[in-house]
N, C-alpha and C positions, 0 to 999 in steps of 0.2 A: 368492577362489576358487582361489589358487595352492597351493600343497603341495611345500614343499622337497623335494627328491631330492637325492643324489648327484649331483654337476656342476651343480646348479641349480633348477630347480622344473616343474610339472606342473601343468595346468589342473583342475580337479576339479571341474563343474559341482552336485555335489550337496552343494557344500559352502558355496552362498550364500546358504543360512537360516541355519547357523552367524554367518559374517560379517555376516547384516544382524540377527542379535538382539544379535552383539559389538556393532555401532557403538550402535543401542538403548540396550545398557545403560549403555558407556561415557560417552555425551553424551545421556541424555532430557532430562536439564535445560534443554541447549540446542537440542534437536529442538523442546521445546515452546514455544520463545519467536518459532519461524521465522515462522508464521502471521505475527504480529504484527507482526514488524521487515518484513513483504513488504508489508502492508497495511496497516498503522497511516498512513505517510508519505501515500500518497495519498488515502486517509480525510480526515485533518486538514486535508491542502489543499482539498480540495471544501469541505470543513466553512468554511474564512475565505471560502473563493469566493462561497459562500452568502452571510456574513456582508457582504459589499461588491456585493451583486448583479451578480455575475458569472456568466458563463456556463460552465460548466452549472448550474441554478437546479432545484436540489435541495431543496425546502420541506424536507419530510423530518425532512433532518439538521439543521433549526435547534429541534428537539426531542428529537433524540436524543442521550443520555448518553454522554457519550467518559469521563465518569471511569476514572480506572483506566488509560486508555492512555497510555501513555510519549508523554511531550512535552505533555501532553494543558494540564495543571498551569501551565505556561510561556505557552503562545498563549490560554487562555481571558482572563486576568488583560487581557493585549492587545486581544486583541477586544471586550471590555467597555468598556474607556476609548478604542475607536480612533472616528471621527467616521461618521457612518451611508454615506458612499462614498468610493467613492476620488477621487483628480484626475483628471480625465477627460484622457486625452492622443490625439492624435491615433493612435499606436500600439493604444493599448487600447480603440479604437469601431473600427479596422482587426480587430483580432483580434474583439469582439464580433460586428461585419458578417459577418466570414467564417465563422464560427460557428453566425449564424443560417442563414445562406442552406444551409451544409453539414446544419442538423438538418432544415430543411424538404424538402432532398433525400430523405433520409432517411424522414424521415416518408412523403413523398410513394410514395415507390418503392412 
C-alpha cells in the first residue's frame, strides 16, 4: 500500500487490491496448497487416533478417503500392518480419563 516519493514513501490506501491481486498472481500456486499444509497434519493424526482407539473416536474417518493427501501414502502402509491397540501405559489411560471426564462436561453443560 506504500508509494515511493521523493525522501521516501506514502501510504496510499487505494492501492491494496493492486497488491493483494500482485501477491495472487505471484505465489497462486502456493496460496493453493495452504489449506492443506494447515489441515492435512491434524486430519492424519485423528485418522491413527481412530485407528488405536483413541480419544477422540471419530468413526467417521475410518472410511473416509485421505488419498491424495500428502503424507497420506507413508502412514496408511503403517496402519495396516500396526497391531489393533497401542500398549496401554499408565500415562495414556491418565490422558484417556482426562479426556473423557472433559467431553462429558462438555456434553453435559
Amino acid at each position: 500500500m506504500y508509494e515511493p516519493i521523493a525522501g521516501g514513501f506514502t501510504v496510499n490506501s487505494n492501492r491494496d487490491m493492486l497488491a493483494i491481486e500482485d501477491i495472487i498472481t505471484r505465489y497462486q500456486r502456493d496460496l493453493e496448497l495452504l489449506p492443506s499444509l494447515a489441515h492435512n497434519p491434524a486430519i492424519l493424526i485423528l485418522r491413527v487416533m481412530v485407528r488405536f482407539n483413541i480419544f477422540p473416536r471419530v468413526p467417521e474417518l475410518r472410511y473416509f478417503s485421505f488419498q491424495g493427501a500428502k503424507g497420506w501414502s507413508k502412514i496408511k502402509p503403517v496402519l495396516d500392518g500396526a497391531p489393533p491397540t497401542l500398549c496401554r501405559t499408565p500415562l495414556l489411560d491418565a490422558i484417556i480419563a482426562a479426556t473423557k471426564v472433559s467431553r462429558e462436561v462438555t456434553l453435559g453443560s
